[in-house]
C-alpha positions as CSV (number, residue, x, y, z in Angstrom):
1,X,12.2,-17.6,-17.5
2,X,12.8,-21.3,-17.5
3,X,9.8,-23.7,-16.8
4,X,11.6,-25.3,-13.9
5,X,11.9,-22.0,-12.0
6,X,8.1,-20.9,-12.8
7,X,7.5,-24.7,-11.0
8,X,10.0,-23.8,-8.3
9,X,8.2,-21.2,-7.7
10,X,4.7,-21.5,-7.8
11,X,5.6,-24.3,-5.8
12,X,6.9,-22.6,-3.0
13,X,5.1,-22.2,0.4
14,X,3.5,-18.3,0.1
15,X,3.7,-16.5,3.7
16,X,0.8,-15.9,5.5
17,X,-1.3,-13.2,5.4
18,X,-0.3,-10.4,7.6
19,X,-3.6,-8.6,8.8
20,X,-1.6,-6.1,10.9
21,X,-2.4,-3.6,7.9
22,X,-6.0,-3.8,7.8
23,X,-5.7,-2.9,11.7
24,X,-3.4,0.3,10.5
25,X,-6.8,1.3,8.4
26,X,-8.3,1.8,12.2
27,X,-4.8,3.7,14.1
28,X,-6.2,7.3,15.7
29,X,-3.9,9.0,13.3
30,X,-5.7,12.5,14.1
31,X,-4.2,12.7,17.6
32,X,-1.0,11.9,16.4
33,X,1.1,14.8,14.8
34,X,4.0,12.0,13.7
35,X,0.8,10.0,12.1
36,X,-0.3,13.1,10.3
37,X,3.2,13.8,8.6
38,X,3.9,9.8,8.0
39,X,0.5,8.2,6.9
40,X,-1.0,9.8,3.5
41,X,-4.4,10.7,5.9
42,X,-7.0,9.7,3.5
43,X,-7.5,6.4,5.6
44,X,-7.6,7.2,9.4
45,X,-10.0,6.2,12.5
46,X,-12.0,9.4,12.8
47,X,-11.7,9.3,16.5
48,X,-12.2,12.7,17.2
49,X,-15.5,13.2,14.9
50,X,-16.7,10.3,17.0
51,X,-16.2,11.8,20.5
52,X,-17.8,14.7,18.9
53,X,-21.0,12.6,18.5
54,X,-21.4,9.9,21.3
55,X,-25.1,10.6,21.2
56,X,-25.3,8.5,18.2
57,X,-24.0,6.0,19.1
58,X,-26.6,5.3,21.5
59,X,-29.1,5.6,18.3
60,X,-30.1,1.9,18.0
61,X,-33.0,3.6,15.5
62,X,-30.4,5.0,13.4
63,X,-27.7,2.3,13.4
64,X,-30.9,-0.1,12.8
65,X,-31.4,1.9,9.5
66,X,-27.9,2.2,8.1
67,X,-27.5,-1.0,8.5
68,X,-31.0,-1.9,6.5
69,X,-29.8,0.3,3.9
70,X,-26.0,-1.6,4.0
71,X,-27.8,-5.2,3.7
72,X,-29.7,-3.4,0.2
73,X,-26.6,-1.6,-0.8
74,X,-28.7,1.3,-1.5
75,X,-26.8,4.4,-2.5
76,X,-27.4,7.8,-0.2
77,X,-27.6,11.3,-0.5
78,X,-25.9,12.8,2.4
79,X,-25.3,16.0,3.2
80,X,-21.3,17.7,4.0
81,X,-21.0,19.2,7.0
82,X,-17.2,19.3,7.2
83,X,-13.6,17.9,6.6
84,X,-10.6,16.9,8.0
85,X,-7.1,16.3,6.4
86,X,-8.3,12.5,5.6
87,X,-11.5,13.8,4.2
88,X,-15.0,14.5,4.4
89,X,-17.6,14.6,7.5
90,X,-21.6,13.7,6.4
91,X,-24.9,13.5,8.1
92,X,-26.5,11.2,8.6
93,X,-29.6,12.0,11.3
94,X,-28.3,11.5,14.1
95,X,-24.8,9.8,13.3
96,X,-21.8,11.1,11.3
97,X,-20.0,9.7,9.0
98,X,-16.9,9.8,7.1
99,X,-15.6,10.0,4.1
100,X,-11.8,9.1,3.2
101,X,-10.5,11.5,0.1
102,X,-9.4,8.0,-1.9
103,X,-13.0,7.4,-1.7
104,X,-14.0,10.3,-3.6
105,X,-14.4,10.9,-7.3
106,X,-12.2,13.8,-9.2
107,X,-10.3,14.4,-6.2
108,X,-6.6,16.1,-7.2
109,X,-3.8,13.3,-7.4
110,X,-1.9,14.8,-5.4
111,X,0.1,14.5,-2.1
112,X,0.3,18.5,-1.9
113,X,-1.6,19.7,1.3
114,X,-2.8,23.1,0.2
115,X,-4.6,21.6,-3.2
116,X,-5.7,18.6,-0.9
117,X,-7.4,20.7,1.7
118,X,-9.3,23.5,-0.7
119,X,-10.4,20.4,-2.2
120,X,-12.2,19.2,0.8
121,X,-13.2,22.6,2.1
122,X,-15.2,23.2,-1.7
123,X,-17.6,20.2,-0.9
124,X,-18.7,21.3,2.0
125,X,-22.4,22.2,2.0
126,X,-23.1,19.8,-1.1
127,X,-25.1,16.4,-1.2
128,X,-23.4,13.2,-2.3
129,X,-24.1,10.1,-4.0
130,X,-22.8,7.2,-1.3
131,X,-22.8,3.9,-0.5
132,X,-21.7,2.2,3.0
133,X,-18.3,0.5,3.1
134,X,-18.0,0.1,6.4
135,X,-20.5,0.0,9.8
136,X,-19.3,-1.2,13.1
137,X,-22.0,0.2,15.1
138,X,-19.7,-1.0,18.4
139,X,-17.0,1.3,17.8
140,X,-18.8,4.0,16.0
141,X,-17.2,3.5,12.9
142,X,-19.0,4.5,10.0
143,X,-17.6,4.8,6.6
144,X,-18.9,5.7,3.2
145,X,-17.5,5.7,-0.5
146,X,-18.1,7.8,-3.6
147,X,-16.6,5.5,-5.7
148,X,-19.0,2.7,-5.0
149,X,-21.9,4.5,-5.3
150,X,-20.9,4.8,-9.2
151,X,-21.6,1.2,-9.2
152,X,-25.1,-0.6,-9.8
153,X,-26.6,-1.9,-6.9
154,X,-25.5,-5.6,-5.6
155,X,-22.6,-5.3,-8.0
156,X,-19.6,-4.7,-5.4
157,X,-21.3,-7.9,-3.6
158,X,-21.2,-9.4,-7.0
159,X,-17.4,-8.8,-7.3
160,X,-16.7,-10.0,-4.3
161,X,-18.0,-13.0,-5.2
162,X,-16.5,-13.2,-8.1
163,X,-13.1,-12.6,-7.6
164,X,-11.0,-15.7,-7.0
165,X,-7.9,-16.1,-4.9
166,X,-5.0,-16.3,-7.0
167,X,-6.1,-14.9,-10.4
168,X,-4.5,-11.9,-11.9
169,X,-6.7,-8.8,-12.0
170,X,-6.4,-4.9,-12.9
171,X,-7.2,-2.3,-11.5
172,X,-6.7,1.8,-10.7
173,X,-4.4,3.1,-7.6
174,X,-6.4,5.9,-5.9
175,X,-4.5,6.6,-2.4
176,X,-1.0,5.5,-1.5
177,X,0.0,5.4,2.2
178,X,3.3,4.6,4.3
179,X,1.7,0.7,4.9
180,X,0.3,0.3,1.2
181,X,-1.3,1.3,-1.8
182,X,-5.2,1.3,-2.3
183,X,-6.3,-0.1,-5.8
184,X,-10.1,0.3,-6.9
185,X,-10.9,-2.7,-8.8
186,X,-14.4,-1.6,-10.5
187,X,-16.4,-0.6,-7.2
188,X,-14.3,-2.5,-4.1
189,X,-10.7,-1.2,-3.6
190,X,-8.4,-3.8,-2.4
191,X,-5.0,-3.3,-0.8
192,X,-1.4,-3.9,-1.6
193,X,0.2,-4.4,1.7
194,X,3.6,-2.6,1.0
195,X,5.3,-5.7,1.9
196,X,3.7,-7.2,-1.2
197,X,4.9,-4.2,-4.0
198,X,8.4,-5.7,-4.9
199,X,10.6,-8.6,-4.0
200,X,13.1,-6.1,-3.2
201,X,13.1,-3.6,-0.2
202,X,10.6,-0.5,-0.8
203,X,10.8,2.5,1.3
204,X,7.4,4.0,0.5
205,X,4.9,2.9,-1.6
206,X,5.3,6.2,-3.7
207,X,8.8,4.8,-4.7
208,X,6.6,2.2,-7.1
209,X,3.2,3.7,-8.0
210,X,1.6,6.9,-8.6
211,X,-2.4,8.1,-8.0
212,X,-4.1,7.1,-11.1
213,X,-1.8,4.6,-12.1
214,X,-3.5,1.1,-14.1
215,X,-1.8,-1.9,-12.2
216,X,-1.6,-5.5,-12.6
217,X,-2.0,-7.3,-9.3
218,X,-2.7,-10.7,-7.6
219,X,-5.6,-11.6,-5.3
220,X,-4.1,-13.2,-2.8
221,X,-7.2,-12.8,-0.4
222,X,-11.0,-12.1,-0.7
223,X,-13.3,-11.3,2.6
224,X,-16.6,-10.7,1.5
225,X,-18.1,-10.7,4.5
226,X,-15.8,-7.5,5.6
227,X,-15.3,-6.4,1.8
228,X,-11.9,-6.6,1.7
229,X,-9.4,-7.6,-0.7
230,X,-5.6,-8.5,-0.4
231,X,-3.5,-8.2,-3.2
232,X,-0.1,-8.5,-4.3
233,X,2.7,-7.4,-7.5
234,X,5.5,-9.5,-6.5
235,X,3.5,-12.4,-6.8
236,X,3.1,-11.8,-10.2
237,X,7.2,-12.4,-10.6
238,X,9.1,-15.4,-9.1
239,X,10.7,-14.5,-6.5
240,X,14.6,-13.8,-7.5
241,X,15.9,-15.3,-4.4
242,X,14.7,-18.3,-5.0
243,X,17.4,-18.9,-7.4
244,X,19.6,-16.7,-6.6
245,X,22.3,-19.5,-5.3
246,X,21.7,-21.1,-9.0
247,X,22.5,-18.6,-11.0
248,X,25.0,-16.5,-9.4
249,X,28.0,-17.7,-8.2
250,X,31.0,-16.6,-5.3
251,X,33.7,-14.6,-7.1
252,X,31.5,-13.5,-10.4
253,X,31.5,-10.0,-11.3
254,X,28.2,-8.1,-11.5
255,X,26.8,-4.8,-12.4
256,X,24.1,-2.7,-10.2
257,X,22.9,0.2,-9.1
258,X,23.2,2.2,-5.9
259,X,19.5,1.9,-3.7
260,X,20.6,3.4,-0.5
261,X,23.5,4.4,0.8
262,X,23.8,4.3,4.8
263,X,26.5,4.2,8.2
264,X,27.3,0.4,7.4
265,X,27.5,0.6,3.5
266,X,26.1,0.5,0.9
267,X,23.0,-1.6,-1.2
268,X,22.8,-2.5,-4.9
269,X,20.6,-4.0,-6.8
270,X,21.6,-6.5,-9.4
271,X,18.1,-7.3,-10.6
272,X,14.6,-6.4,-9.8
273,X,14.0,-7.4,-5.9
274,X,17.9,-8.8,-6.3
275,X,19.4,-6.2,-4.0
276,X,23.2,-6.9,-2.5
277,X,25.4,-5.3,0.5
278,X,28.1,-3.4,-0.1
279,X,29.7,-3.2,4.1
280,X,31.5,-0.7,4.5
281,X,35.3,-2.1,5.0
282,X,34.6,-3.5,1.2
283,X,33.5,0.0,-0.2
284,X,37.2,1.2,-0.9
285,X,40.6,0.7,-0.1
286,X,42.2,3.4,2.4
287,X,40.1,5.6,5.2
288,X,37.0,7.3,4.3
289,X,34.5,9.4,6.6
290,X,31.7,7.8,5.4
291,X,30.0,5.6,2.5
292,X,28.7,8.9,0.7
293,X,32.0,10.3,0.0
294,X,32.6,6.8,-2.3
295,X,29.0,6.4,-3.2
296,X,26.2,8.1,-4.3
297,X,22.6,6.6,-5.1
298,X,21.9,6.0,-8.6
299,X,25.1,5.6,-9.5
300,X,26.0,2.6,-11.3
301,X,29.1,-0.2,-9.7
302,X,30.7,-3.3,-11.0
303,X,31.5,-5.5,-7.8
304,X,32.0,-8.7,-7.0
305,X,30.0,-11.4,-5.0
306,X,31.6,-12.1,-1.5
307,X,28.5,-14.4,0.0
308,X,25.5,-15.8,-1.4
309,X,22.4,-16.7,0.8
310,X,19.0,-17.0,-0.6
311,X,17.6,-18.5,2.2
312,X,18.4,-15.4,4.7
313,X,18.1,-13.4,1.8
314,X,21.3,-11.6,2.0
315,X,23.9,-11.3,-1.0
316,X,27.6,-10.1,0.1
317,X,29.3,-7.3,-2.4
318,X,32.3,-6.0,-2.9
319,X,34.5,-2.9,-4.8
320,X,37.7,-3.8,-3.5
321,X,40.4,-4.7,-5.6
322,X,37.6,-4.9,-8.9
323,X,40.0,-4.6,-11.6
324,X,39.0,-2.7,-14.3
325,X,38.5,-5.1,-17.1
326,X,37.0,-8.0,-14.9
């Protein structure tokens, strides 16, 4: 990598913030049979526990006392009472609480539901070791981690505090969803909005990381009022479009691999988050019945550059008429 594009593009202007996915964290994904096949359920709004309890909520005494507890960052010994697909349901006098599964410790790294819920279903009955990782006493929300209790107290305040925006950090992924991937970073977990994996397009954050997997990331915000923590892999990598109208030119011949393969064409990428369109009329020469009965993902093309646009983004392929020995 050249000096002048690591200027370029630390340089550039970085795109705001999107808090859209922190909101997602809140969705009533239990009433929603689409939301319980699409998200990963171990962060969901446990709406329906709630309505269960609305007696609680009324509970100033209670709330009063969490809350204390919160401000000390004591850890608590709660007792299971149930589960759900996201995870587990605790006591806690009056109120309930949850539990997401990414928050627990030695649960199974896997997406496989049968595993997932015997899982669950063993703890109930047991006492755990918690801390409080979120309390909104207005909409009933309270949620606890496993994780963070393994941590002395103050220390996840501490590490708030500590961490800096813009600094490379490391830490472990423990839940990937359709919106992101959850990475603990010693007692906080932060999030990888997926928009923030790869420079390139990424289907599902499961395309990119696994449970369990050590990851280099960038802080790209810290709230430690709300103990939250954006956080970014592309930004550790210039951005390839950047440059992509200096060092790639109209005409040249390039080799990539087949992404995706839909009704219009075809995509390729050329380089990591460098991906190109192949339309359709420049897939073959003759009739076809569709882009899969010339294509296939994975396989590897030679084609050549029609259009070039790193502003939009957009790099225009082609296979026809690519001789052989270009």
């Amino acid at each position: 990598m050249s000096a002048d594009f690591q200027r370029e593009f630390n340089a550039s202007p970085q795109p705001e913030i999107d808090e859209s996915y922190w909101r997602a964290l809140l969705q009533e994904a239990e009433d929603t049979p689409e939301a319980h096949e699409s998200a990963d359920d171990d962060v969901i709004r446990f709406t329906s526990v709630i309505q269960q309890a609305r007696s609680a909520a009324d509970n100033s005494s209670d709330w009063a006392t969490i809350r204390a507890c919160t401000e000390k960052d004591e850890t608590l010994q709660l007792y299971v009472s149930g589960y759900n697909r996201g995870g587990l349901l605790v006591e806690w006098n009056a109120l309930r609480g949850f539990v997401p599964a990414s928050q627990l410790i030695d649960f199974p790294a896997t997406a496989n539901p049968t595993v997932r819920q015997k899982s669950l279903a063993a703890r109930v009955g047991q006492m755990l070791s918690l801390r409080v990782i979120e309390l909104n006493q207005e909409h009933n929300r309270l949620i606890l981690s496993e994780r963070a209790a393994k941590v002395r107290p103050g220390e996840r305040a501490g590490l708030l505090t500590r961490i800096q925006t813009g600094e490379q950090v490391q830490g472990v992924v423990t839940n990937l969803c359709e919106f992101g991937a959850f990475i603990d970073l010693g007692g906080i977990e932060g999030l990888i909005h997926i928009s923030e994996l790869s420079w390139g397009r990424v289907g599902h954050p499961n395309e990119v990381l696994r449970r369990g997997q050590i990851v280099d990331v960038k802080v790209l915000e810290v709230k430690p009022d709300a103990g939250r923590v954006a956080l970014s892999m592309k930004r550790l990598h210039p951005d390839p479009w950047a440059t992509v109208n200096e060092r790639y030119r109209i005409g040249e011949y390039v080799t990539g691999i087949v992404t995706n393969v839909v009704d219009f064409g075809a995509f390729a990428r050329i380089e990591e988050g460098l991906e190109g369109l192949i339309h359709v009329s420049e897939l073959a020469e003759g009739h076809f019945l569709h882009p899969r009965n010339v294509l296939s993902e994975g396989q590897e093309v030679r084609a050549r550059i029609l259009s070039i646009d790193g502003r939009a983004r957009r790099l225009g392929l082609t296979l026809r008429s690519t001789p052989a020995d270009a």
